[in-house]
C-alpha positions in Angstrom: 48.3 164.7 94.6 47.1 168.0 92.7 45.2 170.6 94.6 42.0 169.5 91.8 42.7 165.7 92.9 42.1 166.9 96.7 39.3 169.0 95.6 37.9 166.6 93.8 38.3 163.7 96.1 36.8 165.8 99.2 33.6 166.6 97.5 33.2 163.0 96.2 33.2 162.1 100.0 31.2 164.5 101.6 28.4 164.0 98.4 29.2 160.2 99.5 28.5 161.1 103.2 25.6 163.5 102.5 24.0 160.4 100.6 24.5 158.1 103.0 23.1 159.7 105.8 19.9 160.2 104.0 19.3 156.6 102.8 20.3 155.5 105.9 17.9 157.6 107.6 15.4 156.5 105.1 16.0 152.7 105.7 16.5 153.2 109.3 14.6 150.5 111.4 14.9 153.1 114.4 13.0 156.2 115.6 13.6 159.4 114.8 15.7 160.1 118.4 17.5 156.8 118.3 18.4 157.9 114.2 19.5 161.4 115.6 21.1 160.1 118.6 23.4 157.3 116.5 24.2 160.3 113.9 25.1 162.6 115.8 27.4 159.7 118.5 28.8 158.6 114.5 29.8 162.3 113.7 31.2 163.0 116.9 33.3 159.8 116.4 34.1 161.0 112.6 35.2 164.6 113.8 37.6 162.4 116.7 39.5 160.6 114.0 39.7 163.6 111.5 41.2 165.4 114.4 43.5 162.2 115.1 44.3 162.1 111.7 44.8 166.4 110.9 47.5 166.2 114.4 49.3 163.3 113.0 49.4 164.6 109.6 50.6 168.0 110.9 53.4 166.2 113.7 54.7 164.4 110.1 55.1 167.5 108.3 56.6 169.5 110.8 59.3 166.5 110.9 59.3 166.6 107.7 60.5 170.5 107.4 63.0 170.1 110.5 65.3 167.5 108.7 65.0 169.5 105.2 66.0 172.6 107.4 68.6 170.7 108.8 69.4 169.5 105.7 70.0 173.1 104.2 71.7 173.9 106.9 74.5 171.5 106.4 74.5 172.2 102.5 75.1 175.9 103.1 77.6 175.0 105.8 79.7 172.9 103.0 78.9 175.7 100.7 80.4 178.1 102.8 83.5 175.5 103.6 84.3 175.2 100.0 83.9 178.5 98.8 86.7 179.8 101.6 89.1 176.8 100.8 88.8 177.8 97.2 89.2 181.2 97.8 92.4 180.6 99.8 93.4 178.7 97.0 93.7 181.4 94.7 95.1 183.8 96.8 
């Protein structure tokens, strides 16, 4: 996904959020503490699972760039391998 496509999807939800909130606060059947007590208990809950989800994203990207170093590593290793056997080769 394109940097614009993130961009782009990440306004659409917080516009969607921002929207929400205020018809929902509109509509609300509950006071105004009750109303500020269940938004603010809903974006506490929101900012747990973002966290959840930011930590698991970033434990599966670090994996990620351990078995492509590892990876490299062994290419350069056979890199290196080859390059001496050929050399020895030719002299």
């Amino acid at each position: 996904m394109s940097r614009e496509d993130w961009s782009g999807a990440v306004t659409a939800f917080v516009i969607g959020v921002g929207v929400g909130a205020a018809l929902g606060v509109l509509f609300a059947p509950k006071s105004g503490e009750e109303t500020r007590e269940f938004l603010r208990d809903n974006a506490r809950r929101g900012l747990r699972q973002a966290t959840a989800a930011g930590r698991k994203i970033s434990r599966q990207a670090r994996e990620v760039v351990e078995d492509v170093s590892d990876q490299l590593g062994d290419v350069a290793e056979a890199g290196s391998r080859a390059f001496n056997e050929v050399k020895k080769a030719i002299s």
